[in-house]
LUMPAKE-690441 format. One line per field, with one value per residue: x, y, z of N, C-alpha, C, O in turn; residue number from 1. Coordinates in steps of 0.1 Angstrom, whole numbers, plus 2048, in hexadecimal, padded with zeros to 3 digits. Each point is the difference from the previous one (the first is absolute). Last residue first. Example, Ala and Ser with C-alpha at 12.3 -4.5 7.8 and 13.67 -1.06 7.14 Angstrom:
n_xx: 880; 7FE
n_yy: 7EA; 7BC
n_zz: 847; 7FE
ca_xx: 809; 7F7
ca_yy: 80B; 80C
ca_zz: 800; 800
c_xx: 7F8; 809
c_yy: 80B; 80C
c_zz: 808; 800
o_xx: 805; 80A
o_yy: 80B; 800
o_zz: 801; 807
nr: 2; 1
//
This chain:
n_xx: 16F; 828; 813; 827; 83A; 80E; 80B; 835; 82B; 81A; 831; 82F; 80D; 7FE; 7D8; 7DE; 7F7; 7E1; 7F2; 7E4; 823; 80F; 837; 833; 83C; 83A; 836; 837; 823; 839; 816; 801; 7F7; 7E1; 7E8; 7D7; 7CC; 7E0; 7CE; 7EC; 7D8; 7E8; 7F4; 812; 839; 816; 804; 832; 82E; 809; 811; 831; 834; 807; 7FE; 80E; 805; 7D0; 7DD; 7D6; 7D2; 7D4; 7E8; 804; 82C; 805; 81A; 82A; 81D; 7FD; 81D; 838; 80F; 804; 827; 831; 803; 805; 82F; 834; 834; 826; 7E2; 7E6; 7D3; 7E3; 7D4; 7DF; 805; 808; 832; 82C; 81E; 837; 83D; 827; 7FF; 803; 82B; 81D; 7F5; 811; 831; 814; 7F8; 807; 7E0; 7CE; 7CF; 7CF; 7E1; 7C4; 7D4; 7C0; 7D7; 7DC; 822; 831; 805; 80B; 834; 826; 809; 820; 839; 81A; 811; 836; 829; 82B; 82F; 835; 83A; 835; 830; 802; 81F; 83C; 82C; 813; 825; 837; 819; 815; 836; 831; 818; 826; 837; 827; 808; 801; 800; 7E8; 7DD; 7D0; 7C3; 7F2; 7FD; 7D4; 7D0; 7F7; 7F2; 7CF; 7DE; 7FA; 7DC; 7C7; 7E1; 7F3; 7D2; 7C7; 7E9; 80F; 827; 7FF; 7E1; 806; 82B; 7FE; 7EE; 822; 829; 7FD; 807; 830; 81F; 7ED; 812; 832; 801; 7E9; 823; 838; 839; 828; 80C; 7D6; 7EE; 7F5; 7CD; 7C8; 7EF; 7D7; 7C8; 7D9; 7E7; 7D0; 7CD; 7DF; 7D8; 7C7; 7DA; 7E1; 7CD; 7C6; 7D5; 806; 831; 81E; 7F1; 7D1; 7E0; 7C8; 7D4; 7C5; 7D7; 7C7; 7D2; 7D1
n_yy: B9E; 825; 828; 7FF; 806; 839; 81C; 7FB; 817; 830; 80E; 7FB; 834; 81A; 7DB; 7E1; 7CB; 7D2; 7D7; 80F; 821; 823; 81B; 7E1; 812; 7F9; 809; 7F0; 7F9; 802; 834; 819; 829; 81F; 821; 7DE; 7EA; 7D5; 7E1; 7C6; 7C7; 7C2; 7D3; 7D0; 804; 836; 833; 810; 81C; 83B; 825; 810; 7FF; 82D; 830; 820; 819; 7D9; 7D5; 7D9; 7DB; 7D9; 7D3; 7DD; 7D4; 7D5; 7E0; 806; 7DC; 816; 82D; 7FD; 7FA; 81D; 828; 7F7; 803; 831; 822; 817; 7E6; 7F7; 7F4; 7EB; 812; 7E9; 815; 800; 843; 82D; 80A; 822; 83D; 81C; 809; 7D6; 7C8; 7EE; 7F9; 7D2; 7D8; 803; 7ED; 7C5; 7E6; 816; 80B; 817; 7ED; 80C; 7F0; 809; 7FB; 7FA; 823; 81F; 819; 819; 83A; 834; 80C; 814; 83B; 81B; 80C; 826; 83F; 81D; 7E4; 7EC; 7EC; 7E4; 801; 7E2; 7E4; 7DF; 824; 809; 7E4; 811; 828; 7F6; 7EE; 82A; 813; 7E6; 80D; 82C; 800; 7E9; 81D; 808; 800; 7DD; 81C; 821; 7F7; 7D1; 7F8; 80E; 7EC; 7E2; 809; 801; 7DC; 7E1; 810; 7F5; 7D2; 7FE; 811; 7EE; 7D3; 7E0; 7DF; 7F3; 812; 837; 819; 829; 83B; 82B; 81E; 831; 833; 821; 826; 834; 82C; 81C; 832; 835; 82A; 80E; 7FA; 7E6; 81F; 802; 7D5; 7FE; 81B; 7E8; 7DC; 81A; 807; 7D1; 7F6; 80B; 7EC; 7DA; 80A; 80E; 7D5; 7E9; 802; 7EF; 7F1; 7F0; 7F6; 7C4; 7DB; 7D8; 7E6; 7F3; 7E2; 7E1; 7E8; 817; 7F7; 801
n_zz: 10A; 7EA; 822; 82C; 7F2; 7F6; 838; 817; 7FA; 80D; 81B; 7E0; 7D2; 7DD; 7DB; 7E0; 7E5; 7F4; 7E6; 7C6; 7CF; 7DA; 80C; 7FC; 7F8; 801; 80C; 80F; 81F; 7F5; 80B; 837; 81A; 830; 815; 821; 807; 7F7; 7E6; 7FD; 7E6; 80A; 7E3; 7ED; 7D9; 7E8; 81E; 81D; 7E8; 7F8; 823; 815; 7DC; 7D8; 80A; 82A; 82F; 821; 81D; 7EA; 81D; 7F1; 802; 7D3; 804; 820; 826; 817; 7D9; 7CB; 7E6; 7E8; 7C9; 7D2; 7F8; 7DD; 7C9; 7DD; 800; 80A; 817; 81A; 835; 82F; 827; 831; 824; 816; 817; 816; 81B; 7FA; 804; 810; 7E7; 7FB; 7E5; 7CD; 7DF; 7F6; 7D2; 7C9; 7F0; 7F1; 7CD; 7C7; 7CA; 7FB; 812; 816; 836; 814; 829; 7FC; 818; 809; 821; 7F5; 7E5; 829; 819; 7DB; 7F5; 827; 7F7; 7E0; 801; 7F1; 801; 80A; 801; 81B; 7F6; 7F7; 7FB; 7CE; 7D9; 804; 7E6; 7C8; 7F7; 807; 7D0; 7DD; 808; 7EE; 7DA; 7F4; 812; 7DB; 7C3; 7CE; 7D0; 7D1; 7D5; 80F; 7FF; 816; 83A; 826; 7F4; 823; 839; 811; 80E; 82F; 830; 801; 818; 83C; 813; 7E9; 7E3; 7D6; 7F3; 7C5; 7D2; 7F4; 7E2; 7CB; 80D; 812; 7DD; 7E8; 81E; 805; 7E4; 7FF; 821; 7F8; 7E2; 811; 823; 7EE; 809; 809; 834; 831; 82E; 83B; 806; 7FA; 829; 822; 7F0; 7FF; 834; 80D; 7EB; 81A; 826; 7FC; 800; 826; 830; 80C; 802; 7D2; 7EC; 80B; 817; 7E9; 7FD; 7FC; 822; 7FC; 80B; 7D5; 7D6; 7D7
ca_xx: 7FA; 804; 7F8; 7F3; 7FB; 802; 7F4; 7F4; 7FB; 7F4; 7F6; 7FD; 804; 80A; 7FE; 80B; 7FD; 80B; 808; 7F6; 7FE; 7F6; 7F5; 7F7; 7FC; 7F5; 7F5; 7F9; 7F1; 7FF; 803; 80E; 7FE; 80A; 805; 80E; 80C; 801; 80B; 803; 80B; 802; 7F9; 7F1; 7FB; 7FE; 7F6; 7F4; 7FE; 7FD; 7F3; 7EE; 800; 80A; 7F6; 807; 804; 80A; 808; 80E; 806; 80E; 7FB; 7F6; 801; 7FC; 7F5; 7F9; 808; 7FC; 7F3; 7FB; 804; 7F5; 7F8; 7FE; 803; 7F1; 7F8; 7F5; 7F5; 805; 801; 807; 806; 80C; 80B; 802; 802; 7F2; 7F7; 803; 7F1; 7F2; 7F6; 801; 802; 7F6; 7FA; 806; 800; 7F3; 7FD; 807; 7F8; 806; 80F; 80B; 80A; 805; 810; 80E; 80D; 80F; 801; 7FC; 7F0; 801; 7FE; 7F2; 7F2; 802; 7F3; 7F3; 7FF; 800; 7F1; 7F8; 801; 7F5; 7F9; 7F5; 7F0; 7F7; 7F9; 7FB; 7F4; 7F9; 7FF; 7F5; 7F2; 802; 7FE; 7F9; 7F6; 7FA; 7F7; 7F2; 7FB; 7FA; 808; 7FD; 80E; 806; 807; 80F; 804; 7F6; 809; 80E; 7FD; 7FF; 810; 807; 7FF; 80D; 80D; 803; 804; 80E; 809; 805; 7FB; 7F7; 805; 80E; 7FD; 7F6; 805; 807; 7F7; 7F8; 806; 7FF; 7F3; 7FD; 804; 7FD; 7F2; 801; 806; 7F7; 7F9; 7F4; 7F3; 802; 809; 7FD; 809; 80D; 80A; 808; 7FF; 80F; 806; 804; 80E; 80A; 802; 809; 80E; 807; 806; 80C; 80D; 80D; 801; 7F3; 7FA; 807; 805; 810; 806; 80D; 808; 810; 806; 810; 80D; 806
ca_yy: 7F5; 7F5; 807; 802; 7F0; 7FB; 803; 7F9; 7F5; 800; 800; 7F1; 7F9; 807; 80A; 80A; 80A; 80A; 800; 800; 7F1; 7FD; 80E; 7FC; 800; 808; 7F8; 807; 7FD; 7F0; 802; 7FB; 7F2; 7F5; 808; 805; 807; 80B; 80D; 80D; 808; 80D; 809; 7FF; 7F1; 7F0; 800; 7FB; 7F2; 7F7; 804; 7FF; 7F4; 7F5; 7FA; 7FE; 809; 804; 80C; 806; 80C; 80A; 808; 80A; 80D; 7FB; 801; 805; 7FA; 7F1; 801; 80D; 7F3; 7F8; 805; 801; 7F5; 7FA; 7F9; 7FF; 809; 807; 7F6; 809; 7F7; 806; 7F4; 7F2; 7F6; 804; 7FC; 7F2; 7FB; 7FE; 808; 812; 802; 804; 80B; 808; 7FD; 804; 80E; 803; 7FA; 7FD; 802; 7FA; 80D; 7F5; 80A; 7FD; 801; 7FF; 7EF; 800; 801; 7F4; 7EE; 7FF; 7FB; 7F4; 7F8; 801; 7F2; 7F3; 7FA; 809; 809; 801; 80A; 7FB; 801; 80C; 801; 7F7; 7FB; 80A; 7FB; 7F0; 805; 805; 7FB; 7FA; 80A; 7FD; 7F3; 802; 80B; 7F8; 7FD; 807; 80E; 7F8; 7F7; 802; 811; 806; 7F4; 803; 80F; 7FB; 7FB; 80F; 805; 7F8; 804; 810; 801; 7F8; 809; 802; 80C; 806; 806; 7FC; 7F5; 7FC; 7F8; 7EF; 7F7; 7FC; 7F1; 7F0; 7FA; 7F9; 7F6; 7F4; 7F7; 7F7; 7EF; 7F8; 7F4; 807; 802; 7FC; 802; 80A; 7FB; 7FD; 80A; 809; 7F9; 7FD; 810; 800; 7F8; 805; 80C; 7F8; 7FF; 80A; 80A; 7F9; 806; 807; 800; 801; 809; 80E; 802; 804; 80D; 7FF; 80B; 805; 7FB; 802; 804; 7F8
ca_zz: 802; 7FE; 7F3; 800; 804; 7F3; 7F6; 80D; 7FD; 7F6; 802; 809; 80C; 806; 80A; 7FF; 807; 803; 810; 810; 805; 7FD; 805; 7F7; 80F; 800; 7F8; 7FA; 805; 7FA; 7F3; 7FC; 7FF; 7F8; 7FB; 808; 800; 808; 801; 801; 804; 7FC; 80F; 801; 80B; 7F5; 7F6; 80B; 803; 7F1; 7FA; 80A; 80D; 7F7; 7FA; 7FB; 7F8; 803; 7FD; 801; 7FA; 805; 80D; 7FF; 7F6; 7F3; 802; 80D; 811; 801; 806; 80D; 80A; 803; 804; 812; 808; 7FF; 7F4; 7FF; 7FB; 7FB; 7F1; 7FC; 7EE; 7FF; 7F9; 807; 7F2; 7FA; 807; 7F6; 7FC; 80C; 7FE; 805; 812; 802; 801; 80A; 811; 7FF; 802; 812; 80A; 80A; 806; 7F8; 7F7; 7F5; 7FC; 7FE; 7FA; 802; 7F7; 7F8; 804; 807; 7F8; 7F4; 80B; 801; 7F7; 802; 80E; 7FD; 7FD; 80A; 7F9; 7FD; 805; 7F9; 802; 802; 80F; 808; 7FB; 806; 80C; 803; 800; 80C; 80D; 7F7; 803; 812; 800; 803; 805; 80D; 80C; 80B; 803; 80B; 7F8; 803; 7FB; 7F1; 7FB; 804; 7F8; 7EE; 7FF; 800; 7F3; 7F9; 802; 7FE; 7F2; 7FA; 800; 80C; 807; 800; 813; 807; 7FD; 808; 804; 800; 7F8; 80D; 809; 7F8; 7FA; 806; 803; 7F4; 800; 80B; 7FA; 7F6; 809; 802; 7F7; 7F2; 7FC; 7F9; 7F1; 7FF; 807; 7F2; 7F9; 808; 800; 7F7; 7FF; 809; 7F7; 7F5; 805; 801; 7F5; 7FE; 7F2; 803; 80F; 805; 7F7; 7FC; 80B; 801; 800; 7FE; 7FE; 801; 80B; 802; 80D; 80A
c_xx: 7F2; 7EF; 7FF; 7F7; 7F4; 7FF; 7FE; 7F4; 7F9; 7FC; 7F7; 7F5; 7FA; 80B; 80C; 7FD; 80B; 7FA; 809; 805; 7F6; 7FA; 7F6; 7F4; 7EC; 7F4; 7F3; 7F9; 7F5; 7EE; 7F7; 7F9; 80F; 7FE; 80C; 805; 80B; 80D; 801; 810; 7FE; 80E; 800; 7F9; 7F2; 800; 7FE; 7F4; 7F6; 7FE; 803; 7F6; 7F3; 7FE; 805; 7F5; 808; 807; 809; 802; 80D; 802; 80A; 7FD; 7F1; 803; 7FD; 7F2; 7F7; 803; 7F6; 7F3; 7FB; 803; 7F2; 7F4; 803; 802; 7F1; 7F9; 7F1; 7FF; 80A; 807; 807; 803; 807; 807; 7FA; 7FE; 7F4; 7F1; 7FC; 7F2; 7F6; 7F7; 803; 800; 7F3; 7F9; 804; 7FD; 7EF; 7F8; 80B; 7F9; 807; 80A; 808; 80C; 804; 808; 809; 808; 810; 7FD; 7FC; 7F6; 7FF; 800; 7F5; 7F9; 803; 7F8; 7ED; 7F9; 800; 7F3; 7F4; 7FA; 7F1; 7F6; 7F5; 7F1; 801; 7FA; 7F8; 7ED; 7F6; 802; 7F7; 7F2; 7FB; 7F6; 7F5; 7F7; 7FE; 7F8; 7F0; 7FB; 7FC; 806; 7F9; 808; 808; 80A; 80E; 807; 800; 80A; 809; 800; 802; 80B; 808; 7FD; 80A; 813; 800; 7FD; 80E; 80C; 806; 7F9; 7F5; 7FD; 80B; 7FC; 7F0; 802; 805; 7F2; 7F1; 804; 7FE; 7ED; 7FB; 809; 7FB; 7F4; 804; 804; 7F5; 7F2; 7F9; 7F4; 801; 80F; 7FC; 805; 80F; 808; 80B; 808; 811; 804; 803; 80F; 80F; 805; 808; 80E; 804; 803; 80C; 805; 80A; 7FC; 7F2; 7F5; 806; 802; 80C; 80A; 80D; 805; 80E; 807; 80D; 808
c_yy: 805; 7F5; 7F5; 802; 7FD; 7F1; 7FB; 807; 7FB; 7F1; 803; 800; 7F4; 7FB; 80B; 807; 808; 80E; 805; 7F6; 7FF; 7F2; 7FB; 80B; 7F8; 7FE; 80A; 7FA; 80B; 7FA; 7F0; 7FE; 7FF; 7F6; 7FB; 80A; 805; 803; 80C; 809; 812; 807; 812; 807; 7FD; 7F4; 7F4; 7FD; 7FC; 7EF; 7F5; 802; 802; 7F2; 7F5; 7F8; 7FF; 80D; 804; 80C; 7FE; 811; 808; 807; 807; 812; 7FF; 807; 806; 7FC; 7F2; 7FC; 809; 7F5; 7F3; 807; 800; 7F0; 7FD; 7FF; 7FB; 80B; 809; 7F7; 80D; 7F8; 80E; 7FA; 7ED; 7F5; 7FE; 7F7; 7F1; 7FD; 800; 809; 80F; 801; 7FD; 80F; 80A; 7FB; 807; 812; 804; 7F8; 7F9; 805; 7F8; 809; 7F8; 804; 7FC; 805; 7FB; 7EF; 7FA; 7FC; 7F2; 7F5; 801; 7FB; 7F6; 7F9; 803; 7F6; 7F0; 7FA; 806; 80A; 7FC; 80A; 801; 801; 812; 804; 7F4; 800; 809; 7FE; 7F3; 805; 800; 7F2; 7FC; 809; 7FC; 7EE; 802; 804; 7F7; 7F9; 803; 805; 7FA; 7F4; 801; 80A; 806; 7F7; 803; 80B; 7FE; 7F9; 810; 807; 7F6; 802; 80E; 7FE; 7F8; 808; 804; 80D; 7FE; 806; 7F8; 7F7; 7FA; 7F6; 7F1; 7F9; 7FF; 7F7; 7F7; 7F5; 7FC; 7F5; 7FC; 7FB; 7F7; 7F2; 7FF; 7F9; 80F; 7FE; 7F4; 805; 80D; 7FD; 7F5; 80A; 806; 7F4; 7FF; 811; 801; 7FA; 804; 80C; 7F9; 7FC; 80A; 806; 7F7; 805; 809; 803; 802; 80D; 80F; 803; 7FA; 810; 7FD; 80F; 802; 7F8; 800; 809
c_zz: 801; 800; 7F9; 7F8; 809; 7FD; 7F3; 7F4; 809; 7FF; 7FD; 80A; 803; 80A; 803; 811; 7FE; 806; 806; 80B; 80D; 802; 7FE; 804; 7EE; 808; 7FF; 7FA; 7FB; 803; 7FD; 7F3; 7F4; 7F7; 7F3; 7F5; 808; 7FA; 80B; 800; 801; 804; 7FA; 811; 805; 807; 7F7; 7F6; 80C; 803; 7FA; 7FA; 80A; 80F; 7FB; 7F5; 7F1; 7F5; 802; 7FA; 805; 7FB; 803; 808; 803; 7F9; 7F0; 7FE; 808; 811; 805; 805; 80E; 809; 7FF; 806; 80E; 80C; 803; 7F8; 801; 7F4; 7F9; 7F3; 7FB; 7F1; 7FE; 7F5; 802; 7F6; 7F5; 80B; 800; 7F8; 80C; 7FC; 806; 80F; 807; 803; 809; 80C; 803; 7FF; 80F; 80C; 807; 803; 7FD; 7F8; 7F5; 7F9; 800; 7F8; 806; 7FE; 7F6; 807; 802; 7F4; 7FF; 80C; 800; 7F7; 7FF; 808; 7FF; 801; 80A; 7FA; 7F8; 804; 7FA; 803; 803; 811; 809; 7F9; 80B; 80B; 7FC; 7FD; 80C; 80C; 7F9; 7FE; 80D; 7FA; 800; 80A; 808; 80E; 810; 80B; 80A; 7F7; 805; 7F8; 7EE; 7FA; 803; 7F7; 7F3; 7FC; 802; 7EC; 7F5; 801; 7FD; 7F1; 801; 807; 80C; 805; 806; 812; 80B; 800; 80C; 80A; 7FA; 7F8; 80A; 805; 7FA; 7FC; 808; 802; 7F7; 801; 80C; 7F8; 7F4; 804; 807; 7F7; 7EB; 7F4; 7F6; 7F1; 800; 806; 7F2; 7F8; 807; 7FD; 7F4; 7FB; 80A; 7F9; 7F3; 802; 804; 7F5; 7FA; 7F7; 802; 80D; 804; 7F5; 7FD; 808; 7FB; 7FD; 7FB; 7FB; 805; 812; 7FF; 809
o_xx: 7F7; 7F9; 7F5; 7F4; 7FC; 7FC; 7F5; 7FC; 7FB; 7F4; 7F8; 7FC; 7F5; 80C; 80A; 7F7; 808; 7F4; 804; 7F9; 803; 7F7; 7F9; 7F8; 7FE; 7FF; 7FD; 804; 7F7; 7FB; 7F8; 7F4; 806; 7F8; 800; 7FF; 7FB; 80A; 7F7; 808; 7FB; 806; 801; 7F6; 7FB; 7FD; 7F6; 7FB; 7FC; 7F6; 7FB; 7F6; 7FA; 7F6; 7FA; 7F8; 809; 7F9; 805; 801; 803; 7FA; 7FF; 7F9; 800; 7FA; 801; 7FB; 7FB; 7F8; 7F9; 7FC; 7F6; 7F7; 7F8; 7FB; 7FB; 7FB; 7FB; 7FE; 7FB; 808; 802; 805; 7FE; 7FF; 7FD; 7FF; 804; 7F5; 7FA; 7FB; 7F4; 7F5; 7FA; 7FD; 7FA; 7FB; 7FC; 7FE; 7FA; 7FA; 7FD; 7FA; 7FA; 7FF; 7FB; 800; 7FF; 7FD; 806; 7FD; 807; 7FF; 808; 7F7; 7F8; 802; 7FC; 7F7; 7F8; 7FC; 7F8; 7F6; 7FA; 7F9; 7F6; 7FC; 7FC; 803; 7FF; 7FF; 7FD; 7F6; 805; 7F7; 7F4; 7F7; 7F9; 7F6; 7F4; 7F9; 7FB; 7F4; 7F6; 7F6; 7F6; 7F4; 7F8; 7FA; 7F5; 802; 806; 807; 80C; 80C; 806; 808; 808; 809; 808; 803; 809; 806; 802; 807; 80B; 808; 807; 80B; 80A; 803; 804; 7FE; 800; 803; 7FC; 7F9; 802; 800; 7FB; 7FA; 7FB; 7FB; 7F9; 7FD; 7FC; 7FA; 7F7; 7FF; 802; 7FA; 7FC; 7FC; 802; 800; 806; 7FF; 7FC; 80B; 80C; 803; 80B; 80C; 80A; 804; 80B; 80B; 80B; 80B; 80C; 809; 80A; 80C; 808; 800; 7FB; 7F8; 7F9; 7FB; 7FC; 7F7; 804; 7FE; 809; 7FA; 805; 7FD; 808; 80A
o_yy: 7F8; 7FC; 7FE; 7FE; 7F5; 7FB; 7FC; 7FA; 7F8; 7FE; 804; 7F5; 7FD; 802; 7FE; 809; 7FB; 802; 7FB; 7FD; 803; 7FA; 806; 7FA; 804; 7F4; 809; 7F7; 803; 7F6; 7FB; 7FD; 808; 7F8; 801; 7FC; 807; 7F9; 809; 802; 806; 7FB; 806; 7FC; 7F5; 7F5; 7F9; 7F5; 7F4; 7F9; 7F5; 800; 7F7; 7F8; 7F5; 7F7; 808; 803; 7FD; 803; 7FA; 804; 809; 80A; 80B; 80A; 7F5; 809; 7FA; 7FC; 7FF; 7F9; 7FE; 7FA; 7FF; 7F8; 7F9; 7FE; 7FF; 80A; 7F5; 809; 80C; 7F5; 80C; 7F3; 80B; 7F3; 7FA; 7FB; 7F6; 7F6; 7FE; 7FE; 80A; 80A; 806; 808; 80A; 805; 802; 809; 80B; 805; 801; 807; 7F5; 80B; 7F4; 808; 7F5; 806; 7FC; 7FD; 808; 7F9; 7F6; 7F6; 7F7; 7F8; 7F9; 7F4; 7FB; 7F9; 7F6; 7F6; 7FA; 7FD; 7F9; 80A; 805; 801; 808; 7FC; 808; 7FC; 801; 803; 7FC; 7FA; 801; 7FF; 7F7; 800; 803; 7F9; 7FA; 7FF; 7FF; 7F8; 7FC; 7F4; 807; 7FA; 800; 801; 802; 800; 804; 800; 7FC; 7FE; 806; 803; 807; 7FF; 804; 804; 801; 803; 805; 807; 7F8; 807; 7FD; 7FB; 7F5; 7FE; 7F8; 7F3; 7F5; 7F7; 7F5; 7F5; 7F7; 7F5; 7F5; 7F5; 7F7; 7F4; 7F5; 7F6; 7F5; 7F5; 806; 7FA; 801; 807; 7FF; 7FC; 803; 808; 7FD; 7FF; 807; 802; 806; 804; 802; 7FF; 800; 806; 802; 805; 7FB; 7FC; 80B; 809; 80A; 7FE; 80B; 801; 7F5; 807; 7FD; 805; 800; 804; 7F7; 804
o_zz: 803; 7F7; 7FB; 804; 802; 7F5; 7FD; 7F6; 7F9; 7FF; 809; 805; 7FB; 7FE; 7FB; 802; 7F7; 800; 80A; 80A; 80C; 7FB; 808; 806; 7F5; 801; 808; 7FA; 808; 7FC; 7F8; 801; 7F9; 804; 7F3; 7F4; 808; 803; 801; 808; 7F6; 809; 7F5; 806; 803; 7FB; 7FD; 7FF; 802; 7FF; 802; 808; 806; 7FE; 7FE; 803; 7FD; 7F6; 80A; 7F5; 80A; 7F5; 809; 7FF; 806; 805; 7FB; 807; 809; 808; 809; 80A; 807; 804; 809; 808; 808; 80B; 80C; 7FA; 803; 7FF; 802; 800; 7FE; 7FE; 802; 800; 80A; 7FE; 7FD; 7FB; 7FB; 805; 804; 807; 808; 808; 806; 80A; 80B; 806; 806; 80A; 80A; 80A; 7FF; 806; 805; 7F8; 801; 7F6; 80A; 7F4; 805; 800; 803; 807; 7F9; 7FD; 805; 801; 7F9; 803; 801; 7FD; 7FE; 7F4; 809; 805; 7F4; 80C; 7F7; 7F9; 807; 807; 804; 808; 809; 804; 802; 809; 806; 804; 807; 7FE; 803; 7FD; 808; 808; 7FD; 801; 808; 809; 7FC; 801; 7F6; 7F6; 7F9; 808; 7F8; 7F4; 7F9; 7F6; 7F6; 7F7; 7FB; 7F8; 7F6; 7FB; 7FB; 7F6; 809; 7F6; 80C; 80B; 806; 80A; 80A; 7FE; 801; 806; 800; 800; 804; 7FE; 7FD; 7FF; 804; 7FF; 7FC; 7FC; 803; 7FC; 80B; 7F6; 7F6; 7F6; 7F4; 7FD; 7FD; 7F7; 7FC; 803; 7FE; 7F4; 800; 801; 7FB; 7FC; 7FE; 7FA; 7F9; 801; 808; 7F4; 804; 803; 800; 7F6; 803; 809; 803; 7F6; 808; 7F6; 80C; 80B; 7FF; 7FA
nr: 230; 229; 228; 227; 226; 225; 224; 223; 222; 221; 220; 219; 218; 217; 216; 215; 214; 213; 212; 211; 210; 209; 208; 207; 206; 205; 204; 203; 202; 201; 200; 199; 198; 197; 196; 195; 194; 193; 192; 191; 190; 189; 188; 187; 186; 185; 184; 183; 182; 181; 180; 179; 178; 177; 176; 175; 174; 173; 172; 171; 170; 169; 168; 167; 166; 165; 164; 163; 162; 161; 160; 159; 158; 157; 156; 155; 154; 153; 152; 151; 150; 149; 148; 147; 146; 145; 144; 143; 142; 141; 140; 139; 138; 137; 136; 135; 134; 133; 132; 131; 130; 129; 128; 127; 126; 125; 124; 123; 122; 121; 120; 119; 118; 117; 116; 115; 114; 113; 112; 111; 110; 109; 108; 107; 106; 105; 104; 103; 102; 101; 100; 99; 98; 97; 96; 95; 94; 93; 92; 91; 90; 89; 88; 87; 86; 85; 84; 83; 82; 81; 80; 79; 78; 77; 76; 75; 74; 73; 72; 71; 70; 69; 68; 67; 66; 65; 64; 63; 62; 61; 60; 59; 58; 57; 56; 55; 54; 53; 52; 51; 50; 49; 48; 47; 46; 45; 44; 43; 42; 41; 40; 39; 38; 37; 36; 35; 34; 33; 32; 31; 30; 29; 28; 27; 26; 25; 24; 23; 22; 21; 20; 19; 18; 17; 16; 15; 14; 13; 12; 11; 10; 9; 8; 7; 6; 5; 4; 3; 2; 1
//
């Protein structure tokens, strides 16, 4: 059967966003360098940021209030007003930090958009994930926009149902844990494009022997590969 939908991630895939999250959690363990060591800052931070996913969900306003929560933590309440403004002051700077298309993007999305309809399926911040895509310049190419709170077998099948049928679908993106696994058990196919980076919280074992999965290098591998497909 044809492949009719493209379903892409955003962050990592399209655009840089892990790097700037690493940027910050280095500036992060420099301000509370006076009451840990940065391996025990980022083990506190990490478990709050897993606790509180259920509560903030994705994104760089719940990042920032899980720093805040980690600065409160490791200082036993001792940390200043000082660096909790500055604490502040790098979630705020997270939010409107330039959106930089990853190398090769805007081209294989005009090569895919030949292919089949796209769509932007990511998780996070519905003001934040709007704003990036707008800046980014990509957001033309797309004919939907889902922006969810995770990514499940279940949504991925409501998605594709709306905009056409799981089997006709692929979803790519850089993240096996939320772009492979659950696409696959919904019933489309899914491609792995690796990002250098990946957040702790989205590690998974990649399925190497699932005859609908791929492992590609880049985003524009996949037009061939969804040719091979059909």
């Amino acid at each position: 059967m044809p492949i009719s939908i493209i379903g892409l991630d955003a962050d990592d895939t399209l655009w840089h966003n892990e790097t700037i999250f690493r940027m910050t959690h280095a500036r992060f363990n420099e301000l509370l360098g006076d009451f840990a060591e940065p391996h025990a800052i980022e083990a506190e931070l990490a478990a709050i940021e897993r606790r509180n996913l259920v509560t903030y969900g994705y994104g760089a306003k719940g990042f920032t209030l899980s720093m805040i929560e980690t600065a409160l933590e490791v200082s036993d309440r001792r940390v200043s007003a000082e660096v909790l403004a500055e604490i502040l002051s790098a979630g705020r700077e997270m939010m409107h930090h330039p959106i930089e298309p990853l190398p090769g993007v805007e081209d294989a999305l005009e090569t895919l958009a030949g292919r089949a309809k796209l769509v932007l399926i990511t998780k996070g911040d519905l003001f934040h994930q709007e704003q990036k895509l707008a800046a980014s310049g990509l957001g033309s190419f797309f004919s939907g926009v889902e922006i969810v709170s995770e990514k499940t077998a279940d949504v991925y099948a409501r998605i594709f149902a709306h905009h056409g049928a799981a089997e006709q679908a692929v979803m790519a993106g850089n993240s096996v844990r939320s772009d492979v696994l659950p696409a696959l058990e919904a019933g489309s196919w899914a491609a792995l494009i690796p990002y250098p980076l990946v957040w702790a919280h989205e590690a998974a074992d990649a399925p190497a022997d699932h005859p609908r999965f791929a492992e590609l290098s880049a985003l524009g591998e996949l037009a061939d590969w969804i040719d091979g497909i059909a």
